[in-house]
C-alpha positions as CSV (number, residue, x, y, z in Angstrom):
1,X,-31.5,-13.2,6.9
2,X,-35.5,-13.8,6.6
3,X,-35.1,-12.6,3.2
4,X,-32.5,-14.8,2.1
5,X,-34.0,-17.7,3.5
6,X,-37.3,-16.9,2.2
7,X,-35.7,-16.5,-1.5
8,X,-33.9,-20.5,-0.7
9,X,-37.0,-21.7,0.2
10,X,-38.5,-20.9,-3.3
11,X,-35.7,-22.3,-5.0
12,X,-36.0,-25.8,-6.4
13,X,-34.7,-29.2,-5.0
14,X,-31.8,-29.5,-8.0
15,X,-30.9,-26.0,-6.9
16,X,-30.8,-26.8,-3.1
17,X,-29.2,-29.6,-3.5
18,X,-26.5,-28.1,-5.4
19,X,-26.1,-24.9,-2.5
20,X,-26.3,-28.2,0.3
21,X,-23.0,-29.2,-2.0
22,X,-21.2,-26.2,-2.6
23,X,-21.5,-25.0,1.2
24,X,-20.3,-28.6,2.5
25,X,-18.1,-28.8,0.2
26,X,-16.3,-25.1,0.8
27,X,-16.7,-25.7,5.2
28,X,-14.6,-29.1,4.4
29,X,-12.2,-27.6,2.0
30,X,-11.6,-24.7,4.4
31,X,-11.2,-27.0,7.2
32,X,-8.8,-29.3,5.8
33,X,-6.7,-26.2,4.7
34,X,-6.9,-24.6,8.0
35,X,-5.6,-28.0,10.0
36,X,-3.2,-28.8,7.3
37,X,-1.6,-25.5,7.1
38,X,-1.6,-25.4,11.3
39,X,0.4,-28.8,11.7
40,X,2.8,-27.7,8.8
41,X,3.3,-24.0,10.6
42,X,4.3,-26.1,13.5
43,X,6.1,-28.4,12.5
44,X,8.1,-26.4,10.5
45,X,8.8,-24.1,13.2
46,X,10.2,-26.8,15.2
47,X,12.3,-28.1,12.5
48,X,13.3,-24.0,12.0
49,X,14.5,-23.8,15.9
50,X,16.2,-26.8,15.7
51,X,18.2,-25.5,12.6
52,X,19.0,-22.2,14.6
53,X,20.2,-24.4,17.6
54,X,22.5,-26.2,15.8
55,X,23.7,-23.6,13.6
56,X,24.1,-21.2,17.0
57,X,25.8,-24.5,18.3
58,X,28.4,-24.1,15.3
59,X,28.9,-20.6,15.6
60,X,29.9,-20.4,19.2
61,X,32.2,-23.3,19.0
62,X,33.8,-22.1,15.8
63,X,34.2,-18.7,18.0
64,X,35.6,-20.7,20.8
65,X,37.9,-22.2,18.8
66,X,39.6,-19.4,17.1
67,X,40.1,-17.8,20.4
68,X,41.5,-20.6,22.0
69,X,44.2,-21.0,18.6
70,X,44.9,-17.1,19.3
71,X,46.1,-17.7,22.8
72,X,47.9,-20.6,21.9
73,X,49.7,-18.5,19.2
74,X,50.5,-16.1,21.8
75,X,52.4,-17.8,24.2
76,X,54.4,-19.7,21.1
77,X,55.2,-16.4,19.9
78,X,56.1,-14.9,23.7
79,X,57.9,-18.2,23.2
80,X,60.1,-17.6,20.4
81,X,64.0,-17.4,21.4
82,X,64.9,-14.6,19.0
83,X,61.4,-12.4,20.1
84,X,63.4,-13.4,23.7
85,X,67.0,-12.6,23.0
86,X,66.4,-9.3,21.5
87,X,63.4,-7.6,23.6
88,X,65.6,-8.5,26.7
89,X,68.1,-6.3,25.1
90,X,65.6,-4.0,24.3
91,X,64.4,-3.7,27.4
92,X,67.7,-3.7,29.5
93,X,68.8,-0.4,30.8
94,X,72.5,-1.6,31.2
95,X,73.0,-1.7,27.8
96,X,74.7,0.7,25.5
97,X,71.7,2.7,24.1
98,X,72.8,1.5,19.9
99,X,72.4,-2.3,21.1
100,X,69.1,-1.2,21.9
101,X,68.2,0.8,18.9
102,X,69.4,-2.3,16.7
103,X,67.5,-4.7,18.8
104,X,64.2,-2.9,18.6
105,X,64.9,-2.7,15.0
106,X,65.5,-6.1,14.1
107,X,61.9,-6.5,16.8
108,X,60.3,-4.2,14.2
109,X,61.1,-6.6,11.2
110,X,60.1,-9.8,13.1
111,X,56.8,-8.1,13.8
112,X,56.0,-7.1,10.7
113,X,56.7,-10.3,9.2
114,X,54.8,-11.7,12.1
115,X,51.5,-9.6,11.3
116,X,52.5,-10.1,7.2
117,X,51.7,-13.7,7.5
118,X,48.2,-13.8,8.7
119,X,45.2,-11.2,7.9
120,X,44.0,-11.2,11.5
121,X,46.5,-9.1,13.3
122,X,45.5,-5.5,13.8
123,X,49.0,-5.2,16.0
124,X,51.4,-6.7,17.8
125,X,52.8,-4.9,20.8
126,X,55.7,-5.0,23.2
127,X,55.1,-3.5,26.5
128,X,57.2,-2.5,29.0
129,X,56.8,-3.1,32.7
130,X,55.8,0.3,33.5
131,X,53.0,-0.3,30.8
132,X,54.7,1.5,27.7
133,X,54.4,0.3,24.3
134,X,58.1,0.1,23.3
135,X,57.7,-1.9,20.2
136,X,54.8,-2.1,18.0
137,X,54.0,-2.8,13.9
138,X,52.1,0.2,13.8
139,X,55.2,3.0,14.6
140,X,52.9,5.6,15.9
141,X,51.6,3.5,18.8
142,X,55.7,3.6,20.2
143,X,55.4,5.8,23.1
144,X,52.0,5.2,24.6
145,X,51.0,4.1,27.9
146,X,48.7,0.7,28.6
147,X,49.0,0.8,31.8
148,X,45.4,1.0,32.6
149,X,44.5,-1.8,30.1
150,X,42.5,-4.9,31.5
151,X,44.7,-7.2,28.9
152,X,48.4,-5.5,30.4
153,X,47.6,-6.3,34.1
154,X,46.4,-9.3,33.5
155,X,49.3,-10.1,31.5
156,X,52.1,-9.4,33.8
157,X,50.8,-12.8,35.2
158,X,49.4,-15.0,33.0
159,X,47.8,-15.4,29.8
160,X,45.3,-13.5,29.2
161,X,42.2,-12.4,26.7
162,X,40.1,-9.2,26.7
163,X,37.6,-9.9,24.3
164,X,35.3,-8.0,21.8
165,X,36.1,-4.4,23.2
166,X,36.2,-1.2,21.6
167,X,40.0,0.1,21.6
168,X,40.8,3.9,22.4
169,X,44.1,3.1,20.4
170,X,43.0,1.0,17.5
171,X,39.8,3.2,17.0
172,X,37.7,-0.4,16.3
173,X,37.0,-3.0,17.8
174,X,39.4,-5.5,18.4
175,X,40.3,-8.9,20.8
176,X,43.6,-9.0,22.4
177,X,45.8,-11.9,24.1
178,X,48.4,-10.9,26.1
179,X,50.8,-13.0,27.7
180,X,53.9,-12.3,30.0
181,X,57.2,-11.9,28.2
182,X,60.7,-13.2,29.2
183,X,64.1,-12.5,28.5
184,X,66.5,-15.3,28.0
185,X,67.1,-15.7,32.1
186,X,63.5,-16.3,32.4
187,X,63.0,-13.1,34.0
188,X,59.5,-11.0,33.3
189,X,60.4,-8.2,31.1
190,X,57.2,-6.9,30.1
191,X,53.9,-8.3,28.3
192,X,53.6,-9.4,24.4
193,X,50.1,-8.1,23.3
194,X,48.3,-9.2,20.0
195,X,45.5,-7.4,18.7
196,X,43.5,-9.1,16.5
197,X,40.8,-7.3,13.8
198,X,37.3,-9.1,13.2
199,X,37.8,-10.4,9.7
200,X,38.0,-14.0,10.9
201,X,35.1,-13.4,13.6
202,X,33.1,-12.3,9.9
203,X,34.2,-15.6,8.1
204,X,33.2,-17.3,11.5
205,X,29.8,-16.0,11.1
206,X,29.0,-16.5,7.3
207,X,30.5,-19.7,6.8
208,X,29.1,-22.7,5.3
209,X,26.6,-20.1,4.1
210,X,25.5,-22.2,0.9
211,X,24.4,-25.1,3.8
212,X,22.8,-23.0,6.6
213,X,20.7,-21.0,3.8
214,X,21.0,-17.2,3.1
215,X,17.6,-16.7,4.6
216,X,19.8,-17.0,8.2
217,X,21.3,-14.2,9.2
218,X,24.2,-14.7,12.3
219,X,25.7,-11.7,13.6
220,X,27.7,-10.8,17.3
221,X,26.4,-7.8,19.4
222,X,28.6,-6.6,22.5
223,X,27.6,-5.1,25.7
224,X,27.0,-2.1,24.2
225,X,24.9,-3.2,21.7
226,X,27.1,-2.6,18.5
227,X,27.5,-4.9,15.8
228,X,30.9,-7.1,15.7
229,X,32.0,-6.9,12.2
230,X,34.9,-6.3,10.2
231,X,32.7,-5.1,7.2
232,X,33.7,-1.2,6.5
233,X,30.1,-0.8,5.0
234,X,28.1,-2.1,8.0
235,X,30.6,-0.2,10.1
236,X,29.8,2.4,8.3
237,X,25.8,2.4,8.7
238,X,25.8,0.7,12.1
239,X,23.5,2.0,14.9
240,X,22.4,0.6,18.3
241,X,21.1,-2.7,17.6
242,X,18.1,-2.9,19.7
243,X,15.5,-5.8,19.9
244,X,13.8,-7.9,22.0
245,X,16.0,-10.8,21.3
246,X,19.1,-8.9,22.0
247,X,18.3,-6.7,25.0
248,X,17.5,-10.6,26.7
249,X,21.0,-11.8,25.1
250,X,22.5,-9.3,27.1
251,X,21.0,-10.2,30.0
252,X,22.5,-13.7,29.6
253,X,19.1,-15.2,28.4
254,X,18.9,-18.0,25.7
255,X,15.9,-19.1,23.9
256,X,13.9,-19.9,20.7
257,X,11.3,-17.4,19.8
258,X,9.5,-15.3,17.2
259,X,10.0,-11.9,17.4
260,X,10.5,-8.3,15.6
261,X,14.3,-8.1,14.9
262,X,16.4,-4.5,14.9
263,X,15.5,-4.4,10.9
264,X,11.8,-4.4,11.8
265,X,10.8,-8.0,10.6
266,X,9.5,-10.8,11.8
267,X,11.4,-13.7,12.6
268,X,12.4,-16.5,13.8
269,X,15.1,-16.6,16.1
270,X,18.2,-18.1,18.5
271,X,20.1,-15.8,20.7
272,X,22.1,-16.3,23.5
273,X,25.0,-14.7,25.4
274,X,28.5,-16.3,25.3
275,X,30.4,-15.6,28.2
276,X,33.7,-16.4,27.9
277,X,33.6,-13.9,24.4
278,X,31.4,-11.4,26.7
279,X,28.9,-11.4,23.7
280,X,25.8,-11.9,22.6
281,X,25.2,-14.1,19.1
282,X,21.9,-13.7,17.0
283,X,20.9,-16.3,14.7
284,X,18.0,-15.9,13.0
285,X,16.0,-16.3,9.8
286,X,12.8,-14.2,8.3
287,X,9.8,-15.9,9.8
288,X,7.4,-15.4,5.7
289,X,10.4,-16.9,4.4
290,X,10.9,-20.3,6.8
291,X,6.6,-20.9,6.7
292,X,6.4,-20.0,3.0
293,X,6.2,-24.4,2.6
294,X,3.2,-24.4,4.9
295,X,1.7,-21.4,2.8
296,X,2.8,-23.2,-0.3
297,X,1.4,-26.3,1.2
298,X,-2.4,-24.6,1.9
299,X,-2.7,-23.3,-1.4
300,X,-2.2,-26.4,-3.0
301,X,-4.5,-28.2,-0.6
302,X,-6.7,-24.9,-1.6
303,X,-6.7,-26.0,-5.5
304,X,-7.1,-29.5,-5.5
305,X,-9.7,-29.5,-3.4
306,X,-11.5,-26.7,-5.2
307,X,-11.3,-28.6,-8.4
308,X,-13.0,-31.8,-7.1
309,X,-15.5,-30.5,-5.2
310,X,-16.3,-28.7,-8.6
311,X,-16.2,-32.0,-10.6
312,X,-18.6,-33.8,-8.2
313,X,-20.8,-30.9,-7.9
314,X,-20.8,-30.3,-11.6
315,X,-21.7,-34.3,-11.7
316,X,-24.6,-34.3,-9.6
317,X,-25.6,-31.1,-10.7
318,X,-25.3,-33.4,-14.7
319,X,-27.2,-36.3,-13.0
320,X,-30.2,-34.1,-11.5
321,X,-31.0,-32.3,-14.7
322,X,-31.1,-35.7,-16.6
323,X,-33.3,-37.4,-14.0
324,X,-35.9,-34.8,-14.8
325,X,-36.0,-35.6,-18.8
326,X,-37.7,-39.0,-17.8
327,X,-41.4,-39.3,-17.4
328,X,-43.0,-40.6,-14.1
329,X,-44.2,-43.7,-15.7
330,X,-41.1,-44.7,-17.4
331,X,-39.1,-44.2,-14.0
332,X,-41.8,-46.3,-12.2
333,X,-41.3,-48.8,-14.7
């Protein structure tokens, strides 16, 4: 330090001058950039959570929605006077056993064009009051007992929704209304089931993609901390998902915060857990990728200011040197 300040001390007045320039100008260059690129980091962040919050806003009442339509569905269909007329048939002992043949057959063809129509049913079940499937669109599920089933009890009573669950029978995941069933004297037969598969809970979630920004990622994780998806591929690859947002989801926490996700990046995030779906929703967007306009935003306060202190330096540095071609005299005069 001696050393260096021995060496400035021999250096001429031009030349410190010129180090005086370059070190004020360098502290105030770095200082604007560091202030500059704090207040953008901030406010960029807020505008960031408030994006998340409304697009977490969107999600769940888009989720909300669909379920809601689902049950709806399910009593018009439990509704339905031919569905009525021929499972009270089906499901009355006193008849000759050919009515009932022919009425679970025509309840077979209803069904399937039932489950033809849209792309979210995964089944749709009849079920007995001892809790036997007795009529189904997937022939192999005939036979088997639901008698254990949250979504059967419930629905010997009243409509009813187990949501986001992992199904023995189905092998996937799957939601499911059920909703008491009635014969044409409006007497409770047994329960009409529909399972429904995830590809609308997949739309739900990247929709209106091209206005929230790829960058944001939205994604469902159940109690068990599985990915909701329809996708065969994620499905495929899908672990544990495990991070600090989503163990605190689980807990039935909701907040705005940076953090590592389950992929090992940091973001910026909006979780919270939806309890009337019994799941948690994720929302979030890589954290390099939302401040790259502050970044952006330093750099260029980086260059301009580079280039002018180097103009006024080079200037004075211009004017010095000249001052020293004039005599004494001739500046006295």
């Amino acid at each position: 330090m001696q050393r260096f300040l021995s060496i400035f001390q021999r250096l001429k007045i031009q030349t410190k001058l010129v180090v005086y320039y370059i070190t004020f100008a360098i502290i105030t260059v770095a200082a604007v950039i560091y202030f500059a690129y704090t207040q953008a980091t901030q406010s960029l962040q807020i505008t960031v959570e408030d994006k998340l919050n409304t697009v977490a806003e969107l999600k769940r009442d888009s989720l909300s929605q669909w379920v809601d339509e689902q049950q709806r569905n399910a009593v018009f269909l439990a509704s339905l006077p031919e569905l009525r007329s021929l499972s009270g048939k089906l499901l009355n002992s006193e008849l000759y056993i050919q009515d009932r043949d022919q009425a679970r057959g025509e309840l077979t063809k209803l069904l399937n064009v039932i489950v033809q129509r849209t792309a979210d049913f995964q089944d749709i079940q009849i079920i007995d009051l001892n809790g036997q499937i007795v009529v189904s669109d997937i022939p192999k599920f005939v036979g088997t007992f639901q008698q254990d089933q949250p979504f059967f009890l419930q629905g010997l009573s009243k409509t009813f929704t187990q949501t986001f669950y992992y199904s023995d029978l189905l092998g996937d995941t799957t939601l499911t209304v059920a909703t008491p069933l009635f014969d044409d004297a409006q007497k409770r037969i047994g329960v009409l089931a529909l399972h429904f598969n995830m590809k609308r809970v997949d739309r739900i979630m990247h929709e209106n993609q091209e206005l929230t920004s790829e960058a944001v990622k939205t994604y469902l994780v159940d109690s068990n901390h599985n990915v909701i998806t329809n996708d065969p591929l994620i499905l495929a690859q899908a672990t544990s998902l495990r991070s600090h947002a989503i163990d605190l989801a689980l807990k039935g926490q909701q907040e705005n915060s940076s953090y590592v996700s389950h992929d090992g990046v940091q973001v910026i995030g909006k979780y919270l857990w939806i309890e009337d779906q019994n799941v948690a929703l994720i929302v979030e967007i890589d954290r390099e990728i939302a401040l790259q306009p502050a970044r952006q935003l330093a750099v260029n306060i980086g260059i301009v200011g580079i280039q002018i202190s180097i103009m006024q330096n080079g200037s004075r540095l211009l004017y010095a040197r000249s001052m020293r071609q004039f005599p004494i005299s001739q500046k006295d005069n």
